[in-house]
C-alpha positions as CSV (number, residue, x, y, z in Angstrom):
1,X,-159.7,168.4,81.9
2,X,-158.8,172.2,81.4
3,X,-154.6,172.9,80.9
4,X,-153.0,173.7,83.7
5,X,-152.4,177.5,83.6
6,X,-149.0,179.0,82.9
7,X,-148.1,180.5,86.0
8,X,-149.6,177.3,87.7
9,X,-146.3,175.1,85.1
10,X,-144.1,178.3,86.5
11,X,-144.3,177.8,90.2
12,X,-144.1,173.9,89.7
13,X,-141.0,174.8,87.4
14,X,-139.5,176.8,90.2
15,X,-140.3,174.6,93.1
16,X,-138.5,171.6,91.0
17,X,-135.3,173.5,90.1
18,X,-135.0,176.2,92.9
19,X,-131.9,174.3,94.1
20,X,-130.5,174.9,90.9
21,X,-131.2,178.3,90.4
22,X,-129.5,181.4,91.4
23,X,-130.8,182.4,94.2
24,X,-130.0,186.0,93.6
25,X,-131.8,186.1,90.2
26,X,-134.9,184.4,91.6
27,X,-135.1,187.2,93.8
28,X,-135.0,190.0,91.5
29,X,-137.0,188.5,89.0
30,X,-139.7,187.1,91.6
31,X,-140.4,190.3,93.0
32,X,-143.5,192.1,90.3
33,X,-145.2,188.0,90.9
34,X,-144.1,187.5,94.1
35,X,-148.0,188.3,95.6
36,X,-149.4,186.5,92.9
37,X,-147.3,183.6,92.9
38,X,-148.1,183.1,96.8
39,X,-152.0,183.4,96.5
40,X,-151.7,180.6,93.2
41,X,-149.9,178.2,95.4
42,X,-152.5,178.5,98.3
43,X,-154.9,177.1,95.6
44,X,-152.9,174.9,94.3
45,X,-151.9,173.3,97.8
46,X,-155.8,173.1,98.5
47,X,-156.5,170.1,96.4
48,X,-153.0,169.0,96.0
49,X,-153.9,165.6,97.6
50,X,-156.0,164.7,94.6
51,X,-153.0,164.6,92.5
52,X,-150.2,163.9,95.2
53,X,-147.9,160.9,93.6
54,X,-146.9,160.0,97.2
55,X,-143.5,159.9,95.6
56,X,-141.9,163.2,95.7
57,X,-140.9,165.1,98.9
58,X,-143.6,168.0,98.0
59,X,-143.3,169.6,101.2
60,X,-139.0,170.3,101.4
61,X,-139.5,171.3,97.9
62,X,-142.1,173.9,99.0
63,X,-140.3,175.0,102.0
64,X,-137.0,175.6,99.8
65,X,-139.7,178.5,97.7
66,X,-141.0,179.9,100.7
67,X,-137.9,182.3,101.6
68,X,-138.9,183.9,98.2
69,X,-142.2,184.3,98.8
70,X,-142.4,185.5,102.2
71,X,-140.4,187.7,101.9
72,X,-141.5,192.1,102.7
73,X,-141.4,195.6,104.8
74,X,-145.2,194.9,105.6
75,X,-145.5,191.6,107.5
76,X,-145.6,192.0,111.1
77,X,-146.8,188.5,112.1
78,X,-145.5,185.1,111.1
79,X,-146.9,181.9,112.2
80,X,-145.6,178.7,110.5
81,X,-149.0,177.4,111.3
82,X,-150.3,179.9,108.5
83,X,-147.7,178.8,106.0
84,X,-148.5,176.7,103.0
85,X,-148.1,173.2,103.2
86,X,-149.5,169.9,101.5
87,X,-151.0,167.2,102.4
88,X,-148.9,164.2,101.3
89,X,-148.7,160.8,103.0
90,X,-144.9,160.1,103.1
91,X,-143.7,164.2,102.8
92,X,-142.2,166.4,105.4
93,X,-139.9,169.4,106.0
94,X,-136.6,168.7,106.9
95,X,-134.9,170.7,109.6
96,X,-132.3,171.6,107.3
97,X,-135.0,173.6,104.9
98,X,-137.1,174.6,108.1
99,X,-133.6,176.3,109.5
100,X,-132.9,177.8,106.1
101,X,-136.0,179.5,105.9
102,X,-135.6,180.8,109.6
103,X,-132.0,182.2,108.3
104,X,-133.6,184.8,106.3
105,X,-136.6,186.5,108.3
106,X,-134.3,189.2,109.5
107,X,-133.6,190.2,105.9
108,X,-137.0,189.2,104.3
109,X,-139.6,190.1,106.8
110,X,-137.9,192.7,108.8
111,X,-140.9,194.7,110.3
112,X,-142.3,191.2,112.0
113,X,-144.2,192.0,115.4
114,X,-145.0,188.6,116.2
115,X,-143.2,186.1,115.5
116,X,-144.5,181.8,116.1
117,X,-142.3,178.9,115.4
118,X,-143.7,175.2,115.9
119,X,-143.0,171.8,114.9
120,X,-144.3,171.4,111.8
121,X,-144.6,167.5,111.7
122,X,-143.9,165.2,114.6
123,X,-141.6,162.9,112.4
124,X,-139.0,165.5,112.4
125,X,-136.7,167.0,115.4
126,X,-136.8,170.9,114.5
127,X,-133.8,173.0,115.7
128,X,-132.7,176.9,116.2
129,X,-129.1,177.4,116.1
130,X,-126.6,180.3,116.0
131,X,-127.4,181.4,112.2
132,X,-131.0,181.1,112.7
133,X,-131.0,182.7,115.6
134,X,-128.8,185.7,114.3
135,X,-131.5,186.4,111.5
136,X,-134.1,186.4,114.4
137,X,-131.9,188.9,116.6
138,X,-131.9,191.5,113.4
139,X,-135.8,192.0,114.1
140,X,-135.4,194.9,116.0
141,X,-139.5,195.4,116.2
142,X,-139.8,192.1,117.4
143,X,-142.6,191.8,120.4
144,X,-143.6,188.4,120.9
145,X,-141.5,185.2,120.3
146,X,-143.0,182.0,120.7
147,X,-141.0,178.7,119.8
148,X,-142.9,175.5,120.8
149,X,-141.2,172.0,119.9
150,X,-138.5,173.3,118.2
151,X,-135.2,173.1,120.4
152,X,-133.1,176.2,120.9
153,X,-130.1,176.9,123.6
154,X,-130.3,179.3,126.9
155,X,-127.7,180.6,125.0
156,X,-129.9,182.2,122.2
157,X,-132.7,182.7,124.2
158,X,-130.7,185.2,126.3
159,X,-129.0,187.0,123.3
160,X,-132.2,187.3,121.8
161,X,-133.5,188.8,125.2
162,X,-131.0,191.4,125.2
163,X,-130.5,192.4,122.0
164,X,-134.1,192.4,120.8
165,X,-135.1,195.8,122.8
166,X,-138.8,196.0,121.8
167,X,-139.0,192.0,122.7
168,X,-141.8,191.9,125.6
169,X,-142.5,188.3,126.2
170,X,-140.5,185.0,125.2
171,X,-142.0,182.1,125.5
172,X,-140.3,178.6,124.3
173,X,-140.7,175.1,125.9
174,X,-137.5,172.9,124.5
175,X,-134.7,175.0,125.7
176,X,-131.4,173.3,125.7
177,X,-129.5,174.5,128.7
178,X,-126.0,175.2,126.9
179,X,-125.0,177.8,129.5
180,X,-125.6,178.2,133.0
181,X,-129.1,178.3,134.2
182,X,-129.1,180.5,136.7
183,X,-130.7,183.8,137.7
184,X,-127.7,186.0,136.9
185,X,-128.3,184.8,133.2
186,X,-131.4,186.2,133.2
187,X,-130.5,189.8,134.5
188,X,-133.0,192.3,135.5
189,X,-134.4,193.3,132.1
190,X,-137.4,191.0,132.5
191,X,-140.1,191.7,135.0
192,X,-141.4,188.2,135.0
193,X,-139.8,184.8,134.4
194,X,-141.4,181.1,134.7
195,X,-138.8,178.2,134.1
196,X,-140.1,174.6,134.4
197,X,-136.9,172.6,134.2
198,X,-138.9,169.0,134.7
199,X,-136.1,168.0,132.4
200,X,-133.2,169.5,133.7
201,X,-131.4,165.9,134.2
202,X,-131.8,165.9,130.3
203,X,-130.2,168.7,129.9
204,X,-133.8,171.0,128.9
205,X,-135.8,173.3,130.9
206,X,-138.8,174.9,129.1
207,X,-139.5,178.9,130.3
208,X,-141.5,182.1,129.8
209,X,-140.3,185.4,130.1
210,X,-142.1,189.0,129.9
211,X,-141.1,192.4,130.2
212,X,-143.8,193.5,132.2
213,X,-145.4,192.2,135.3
214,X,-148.4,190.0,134.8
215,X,-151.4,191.2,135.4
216,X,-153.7,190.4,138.7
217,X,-153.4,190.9,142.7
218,X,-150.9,188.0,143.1
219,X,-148.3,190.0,141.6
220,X,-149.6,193.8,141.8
221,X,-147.1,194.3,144.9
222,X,-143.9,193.2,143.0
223,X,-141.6,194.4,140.1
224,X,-139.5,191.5,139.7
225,X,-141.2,187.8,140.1
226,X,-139.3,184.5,139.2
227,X,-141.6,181.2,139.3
228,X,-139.4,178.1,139.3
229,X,-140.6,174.2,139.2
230,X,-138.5,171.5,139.6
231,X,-138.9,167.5,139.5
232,X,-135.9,166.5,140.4
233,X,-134.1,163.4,140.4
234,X,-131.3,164.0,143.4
235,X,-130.5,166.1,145.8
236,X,-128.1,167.5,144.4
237,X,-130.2,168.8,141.3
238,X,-133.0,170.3,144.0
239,X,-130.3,171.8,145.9
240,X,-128.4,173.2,142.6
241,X,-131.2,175.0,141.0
242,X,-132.8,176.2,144.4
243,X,-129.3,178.2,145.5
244,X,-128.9,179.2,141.7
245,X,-132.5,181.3,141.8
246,X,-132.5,181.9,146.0
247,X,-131.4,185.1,145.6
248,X,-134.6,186.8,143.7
249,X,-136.9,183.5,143.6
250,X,-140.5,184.5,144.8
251,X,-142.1,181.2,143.9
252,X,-141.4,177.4,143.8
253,X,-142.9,174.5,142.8
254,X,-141.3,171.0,143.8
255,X,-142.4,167.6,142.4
256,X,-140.6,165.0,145.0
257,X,-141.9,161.6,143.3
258,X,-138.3,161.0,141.7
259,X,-136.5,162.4,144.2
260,X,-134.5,159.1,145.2
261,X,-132.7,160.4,147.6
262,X,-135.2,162.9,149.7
263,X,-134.7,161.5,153.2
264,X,-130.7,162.3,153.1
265,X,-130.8,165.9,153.3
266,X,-129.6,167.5,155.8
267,X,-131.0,171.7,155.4
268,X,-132.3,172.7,152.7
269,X,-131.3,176.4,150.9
270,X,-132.4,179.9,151.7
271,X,-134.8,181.5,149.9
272,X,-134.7,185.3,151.0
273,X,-137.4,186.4,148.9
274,X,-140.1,183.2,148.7
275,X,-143.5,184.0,149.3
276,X,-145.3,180.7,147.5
277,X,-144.5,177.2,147.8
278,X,-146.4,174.4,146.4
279,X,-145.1,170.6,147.2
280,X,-146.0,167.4,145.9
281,X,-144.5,164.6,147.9
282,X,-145.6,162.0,145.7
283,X,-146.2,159.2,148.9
284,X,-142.3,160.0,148.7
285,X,-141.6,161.4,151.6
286,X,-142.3,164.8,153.6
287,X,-138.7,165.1,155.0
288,X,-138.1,167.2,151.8
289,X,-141.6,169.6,153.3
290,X,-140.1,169.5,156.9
291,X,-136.8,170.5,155.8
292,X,-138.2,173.5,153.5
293,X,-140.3,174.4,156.1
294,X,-138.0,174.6,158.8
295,X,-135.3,177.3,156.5
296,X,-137.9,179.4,154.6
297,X,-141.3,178.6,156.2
298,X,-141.3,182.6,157.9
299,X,-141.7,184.3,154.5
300,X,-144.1,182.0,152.7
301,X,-147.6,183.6,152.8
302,X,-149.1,180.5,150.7
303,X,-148.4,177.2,150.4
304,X,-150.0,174.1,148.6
305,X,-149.5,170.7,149.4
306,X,-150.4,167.2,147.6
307,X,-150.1,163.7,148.6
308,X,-149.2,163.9,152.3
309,X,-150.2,160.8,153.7
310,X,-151.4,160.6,157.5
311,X,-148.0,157.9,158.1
312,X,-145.9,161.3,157.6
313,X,-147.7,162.7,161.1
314,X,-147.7,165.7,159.5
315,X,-149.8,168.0,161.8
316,X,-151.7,171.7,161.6
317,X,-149.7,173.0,164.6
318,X,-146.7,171.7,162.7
319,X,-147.4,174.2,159.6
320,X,-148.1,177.0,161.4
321,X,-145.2,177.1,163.6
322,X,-143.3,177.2,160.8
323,X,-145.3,179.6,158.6
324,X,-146.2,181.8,160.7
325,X,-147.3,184.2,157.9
326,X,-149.4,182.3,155.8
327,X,-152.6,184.0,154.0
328,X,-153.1,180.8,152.3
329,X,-152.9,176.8,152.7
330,X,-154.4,174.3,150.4
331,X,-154.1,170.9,150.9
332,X,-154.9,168.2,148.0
333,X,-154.7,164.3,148.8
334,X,-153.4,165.3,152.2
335,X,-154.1,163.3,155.1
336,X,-152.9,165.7,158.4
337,X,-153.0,164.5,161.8
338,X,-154.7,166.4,164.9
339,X,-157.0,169.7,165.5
340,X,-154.0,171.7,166.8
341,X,-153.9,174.9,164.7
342,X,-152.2,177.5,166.8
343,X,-154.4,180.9,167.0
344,X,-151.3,182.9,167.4
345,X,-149.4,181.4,164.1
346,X,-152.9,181.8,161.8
347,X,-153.2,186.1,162.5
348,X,-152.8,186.5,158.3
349,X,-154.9,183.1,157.3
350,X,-157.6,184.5,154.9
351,X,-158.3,181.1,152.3
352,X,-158.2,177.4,153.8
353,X,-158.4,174.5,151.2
354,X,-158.7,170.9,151.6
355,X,-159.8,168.5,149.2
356,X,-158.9,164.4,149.0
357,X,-161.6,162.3,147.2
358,X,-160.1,158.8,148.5
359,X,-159.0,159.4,152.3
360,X,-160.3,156.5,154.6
361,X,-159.3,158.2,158.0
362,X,-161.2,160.7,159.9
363,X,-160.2,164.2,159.6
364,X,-160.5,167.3,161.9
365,X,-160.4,170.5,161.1
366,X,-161.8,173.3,163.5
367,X,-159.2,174.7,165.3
368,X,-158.3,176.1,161.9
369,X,-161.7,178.0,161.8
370,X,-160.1,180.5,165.1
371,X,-157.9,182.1,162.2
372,X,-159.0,185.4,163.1
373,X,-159.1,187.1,159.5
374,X,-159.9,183.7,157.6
375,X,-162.7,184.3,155.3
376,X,-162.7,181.9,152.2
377,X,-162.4,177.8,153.3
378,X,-163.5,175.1,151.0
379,X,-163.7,171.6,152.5
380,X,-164.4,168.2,149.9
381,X,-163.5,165.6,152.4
382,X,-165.0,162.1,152.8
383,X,-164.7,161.6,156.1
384,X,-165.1,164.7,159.0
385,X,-164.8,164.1,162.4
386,X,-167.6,166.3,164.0
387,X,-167.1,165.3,167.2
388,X,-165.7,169.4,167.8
389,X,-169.0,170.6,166.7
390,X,-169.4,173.6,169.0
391,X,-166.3,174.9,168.4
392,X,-167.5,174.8,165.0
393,X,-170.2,176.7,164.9
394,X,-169.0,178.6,167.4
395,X,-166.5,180.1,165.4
396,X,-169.0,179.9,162.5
């Protein structure tokens, strides 16, 4: 067996001791080695399984190098999926070396771009807080920011979102809601923002923001577009977040099968500015549909729906009445009753959808096909009633 190289016994020395060193000397005298030293340790990481102990925590040692060693003017991207780490059966990062690390990009990789923080072992909770996330606000070229399974606050997110000029797109998906989440947080500086607060009853809401519109004709008409979905658990929640966003909200998703409480309300909240719905009822109940419908169905021009079932007596003529500006309906696991479609409340219907794979009752469909400007339908139904053939192919 060959010696192990000097600078190989030098890294080893440093990653041993490096929480007894002085961190200020280490800097100065890392800096003619610092390239170097970070290729080495690559190669050394590469077959450090061979020699692993499964004793030592190999990984927190090598995390508490790394601010060292990443650390210069010319990195614009950093991934933590492209930083060193071994392969050791009992060894992971704590989040208390994983947030020290994070406390220095401002200073040691100030020219970052790009900039992707993830987990880094799923037997560890990883956090942002304020000290990490005041090193991250001092990376004034920052563009992209992506945090996925670490947990930051709303708090952060929206500091970073305003202090961070260059900053185009945010995307993180454990976001601890800390302050109000609410669409006067969020100002007007970003052009587009998703939230998915699925786990707003925990207290989290996941959420992607960017500068600039997204591309494509869904949103070529607008300059400000907010996409909220919600699964919530009462009432109160739906009602909460829906008047928090009703102001500027263009499109909502709602996922009804916790909603416990769905056939107790009353009216549901005004949504000025919606144009897209999509509702899942979840066999829960349509009441929550009807009573959307019935406040904000005039502005929606498209509107999805899954898991109506035919005991709701939710008919064609019903929709339409309601929406009388729909472009678009797509139904998914939907069971609808009758072959009522108004003519006069389908004048913008351009795309018809309906799909259900297990439906045992009979469905009609052809008054829908009088839409005069309809020109895109899609039908994967097991059971058709044909009995209005004519009108059909009339229309056809």
């Amino acid at each position: 067996m060959e010696p192990p190289l000097l600078l190989d016994l030098a890294i080893k020395a440093l990653i041993d001791n490096i929480d007894k060193l002085d961190k200020d000397l280490v800097k100065t005298i890392i800096v003619p080695f610092r390239q170097k030293m970070l290729k080495e340790m690559f190669e050394m990481l590469w077959n450090h399984h061979l020699t692993c102990d499964g004793e030592d925590d190999h990984n927190d040692k090598l995390w508490a190098i790394l601010p060292f060693l990443i650390n210069s003017k010319y990195y614009t991207k950093l991934d933590t999926l492209d930083l060193p780490g071994m392969v050791c059966p009992f060894s992971t990062v704590t989040n208390s070396r994983f947030q020290e690390f994070f406390r220095g990009v401002g200073a040691n990789t100030p020219n970052l771009r790009e900039l992707i923080i993830r987990q880094l072992t799923v037997r560890e909770e990883y956090s942002l807080e304020e000290r990490e996330l005041n090193s991250i606000i001092q990376l004034k070229n920052l563009a992209f920011l992506y945090i996925q399974n670490v947990q930051v606050p709303l708090s952060g997110i929206l500091d970073m979102s305003r202090e961070c000029k260059k900053l185009d797109c945010i995307r993180a998906n454990k976001v601890i809601i800390d302050v109000q989440l609410s669409c006067a947080a969020f100002g007007d500086n970003f052009a587009y923002i998703y939230i998915e607060a699925y786990d707003f009853y925990l207290g989290r809401t996941s959420l992607y923001m960017a500068r600039t519109m997204r591309g494509g004709s869904k949103y070529k008409d607008y300059t400000h577009y907010i996409h909220l979905r919600l699964r919530p658990r009462t009432n109160q929640e739906l009602f909460l977040l829906a008047q928090r966003f009703a102001e500027k909200l263009k499109e909502i998703r709602i996922v009804c099968t916790y909603l416990n409480d769905a056939k107790e309300i009353d009216e549901f909240p005004h949504l000025p500015q919606i144009k897209r719905a999509t509702i899942l009822s979840g066999r829960n109940s349509a009441h929550v549909l009807r009573c959307f419908l019935k406040i904000n169905g005039q502005s929606l021009q498209e509107l999805s729906l899954c898991d109506v079932g035919i005991e709701e007596k939710m008919a064609f003529s019903e929709i339409f009445n309601l929406c009388p500006n729909l472009k678009s309906l797509e139904l998914n696991a939907c069971t609808l009753v009758g072959n009522d479609a108004p003519v006069d409340s389908m004048q913008q219907l351009k795309r018809f959808s309906w799909c259900s794979k297990n439906a045992s009752d009979e469905v009609a469909f052809s008054s829908i096909l009088s839409a005069p400007l309809l020109e895109d339908i899609y039908i994967d139904l097991p059971k058709i009633d044909f009995s209005d053939n004519a009108t059909i192919i009339e229309a056809w």
